[in-house]
Every structure is written in structure tokens, then in C-alpha cells.
N, C-alpha and C positions, 0 to 999 in steps of 0.2 A: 557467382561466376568470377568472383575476383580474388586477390588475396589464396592463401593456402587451398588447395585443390581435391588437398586429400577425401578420399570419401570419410565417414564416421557414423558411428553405430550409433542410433537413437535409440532404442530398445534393445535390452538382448536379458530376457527372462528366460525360465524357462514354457516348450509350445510356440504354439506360433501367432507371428505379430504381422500383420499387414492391414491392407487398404488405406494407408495412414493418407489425412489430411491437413495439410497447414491452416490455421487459423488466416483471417484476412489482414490480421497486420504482421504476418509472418515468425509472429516468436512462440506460436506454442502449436505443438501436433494432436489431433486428434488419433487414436485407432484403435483397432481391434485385436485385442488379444484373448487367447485361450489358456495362460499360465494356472488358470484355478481348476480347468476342465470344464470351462463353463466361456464361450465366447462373450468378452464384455468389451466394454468402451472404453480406453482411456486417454488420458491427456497427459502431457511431457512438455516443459519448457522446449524451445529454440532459441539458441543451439545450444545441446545438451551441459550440462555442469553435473560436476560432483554431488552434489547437495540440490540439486534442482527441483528435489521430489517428480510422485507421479502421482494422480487422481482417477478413482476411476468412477464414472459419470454413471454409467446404468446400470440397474439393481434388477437384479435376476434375468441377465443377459442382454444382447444387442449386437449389431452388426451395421456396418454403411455408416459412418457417421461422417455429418455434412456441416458446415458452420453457416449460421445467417449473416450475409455478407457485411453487417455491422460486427460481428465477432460478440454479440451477446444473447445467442440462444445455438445449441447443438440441438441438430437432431438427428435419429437413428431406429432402426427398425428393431423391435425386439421380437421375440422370440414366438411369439403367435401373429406376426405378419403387420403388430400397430406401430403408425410411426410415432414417435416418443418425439418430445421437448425439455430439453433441459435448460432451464436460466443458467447465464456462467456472469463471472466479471475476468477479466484478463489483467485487470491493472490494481492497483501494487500486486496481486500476487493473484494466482489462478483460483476462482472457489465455484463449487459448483452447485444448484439448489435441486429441489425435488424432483425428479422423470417423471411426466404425465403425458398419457396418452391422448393424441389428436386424431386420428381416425386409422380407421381399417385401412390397409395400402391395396388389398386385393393384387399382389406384388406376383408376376411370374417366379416361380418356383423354378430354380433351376438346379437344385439339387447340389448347388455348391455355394451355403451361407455366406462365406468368405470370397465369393467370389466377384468377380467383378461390380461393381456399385451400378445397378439398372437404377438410378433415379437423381433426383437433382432439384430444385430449389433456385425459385424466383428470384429477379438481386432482392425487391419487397419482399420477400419472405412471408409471404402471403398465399403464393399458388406453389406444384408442384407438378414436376414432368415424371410420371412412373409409367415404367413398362410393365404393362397387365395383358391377358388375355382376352381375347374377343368373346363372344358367347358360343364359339366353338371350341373354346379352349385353345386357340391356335394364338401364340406373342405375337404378334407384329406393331410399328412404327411407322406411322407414315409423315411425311415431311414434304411439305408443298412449297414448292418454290413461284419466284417469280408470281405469287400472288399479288392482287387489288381490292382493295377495301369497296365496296357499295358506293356507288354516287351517294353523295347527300340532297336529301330532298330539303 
């Protein structure tokens, strides 16, 4: 917010490039791109350089990708609905280790892969908030406010 204002182009491949996320200590982006015909995950310094290279993290596809708020594991949903993990390290230089699948997301389908990110991740990166359907098939969200915990006996 300081300094040059200008906007600037983080990716510009060919297809398309979105839902990008900043890592948690803000130098390198996570996102999705289609450049191969194939939606995958990739990663990009911040802010961009000439030589910066780019990686790309999921192997036979993915979409939504989320950082764990220590910036050493991505995850993202691939292409039969599992959410994947990926080790990464950010420092000296970005590397990324195997995708393995952590479970079934049971994820509303909304018929647009790329589209908005329905889910989210613990700061422990432990649990997970995904938007799924009820047993009628119907997405809903509910959100309770102004709740209290049980007395303790």
C-alpha cells in the first residue's frame, strides 16, 4: 500500500489464471492455472522478477489452493473432489514434495471448478470449514452467533 502503486502482472501465460493466494509471509502466490489444458496449481515468487521461475505443485490436476498458516504445506482439491497436501519449503528458494491425498471433501459442486474457493483451513491446520451438502442435497451454511459454551460441572 506504499511506495509505487502501479498494478502488475503476476502471471500472464497462456488460459486462465485465478483464485491466487499469498503465501503467509507474503512473498510467494499460490494459483490455478489452465495453461496446459489441464487446471493445476502453481506457485510464483512475490513480487514477481524476471528469473523468478514458477512451480507447479499438483500432478494431474487441482483447484482452491490454500496455504497452512505456517506457509509449509499447500493444499487443494483435485480433480475427483480429494483435498491433497503438499509439503513445500519457501526459504532459500521455493520446492515443493509429493501431493497426497487427505480425504474425500464431499465438496458442493457448483459447476464452476474455478470458481469461488467454498472452503478454508484451521490457523492449526488440523480441521477444515467445507461447504457440502445436507442429505437432501440442498448447500447450506449455518452460523451461530452469540453462542455459550455448557456450564462446567
Amino acid at each position: 500500500m506504499e511506495g509505487d502503486r502501479k498494478p502488475l502482472v503476476l502471471a500472464n501465460s497462456p488460459g486462465n489464471q485465478d483464485q491466487g493466494q499469498f503465501s503467509p509471509d507474503g512473498h510467494w502466490v499460490a494459483y490455478t492455472s489452465n495453461e496446459t489444458g489441464v487446471s493445476e496449481i502453481y506457485v510464483i515468487p512475490f513480487p514477481p522478477n524476471p528469473g523468478g521461475g514458477k512451480w507447479m505443485v499438483s500432478r494431474g490436476g487441482g483447484v482452491q489452493a490454500r496455504w497452512r498458516r505456517d506457509g509449509r504445506e499447500l493444499f487443494y482439491i483435485s480433480p475427483d473432489w480429494k483435498m491433497m497436501a503438499v509439503d513445500v519449503t519457501t526459504s532459500p528458494t521455493f520446492q515443493a514434495g509429493t501431493p497426497h491425498p487427505q480425504f474425500d471433501t464431499d465438496m458442493v459442486d457448483t459447476g464452476i471448478r474455478t470458481g469461488p474457493i467454498s472452503w478454508d483451513i484451521a490457523p492449526d491446520g488440523k480441521r477444515f470449514l467445507i461447504v457440502s451438502p445436507d442429505s437432501t442435497g440442498v448447500s447450506s451454511l449455518n452460523v451461530v452467533l452469540n453462542w455459550r459454551p455448557a456450564p462446567q460441572k
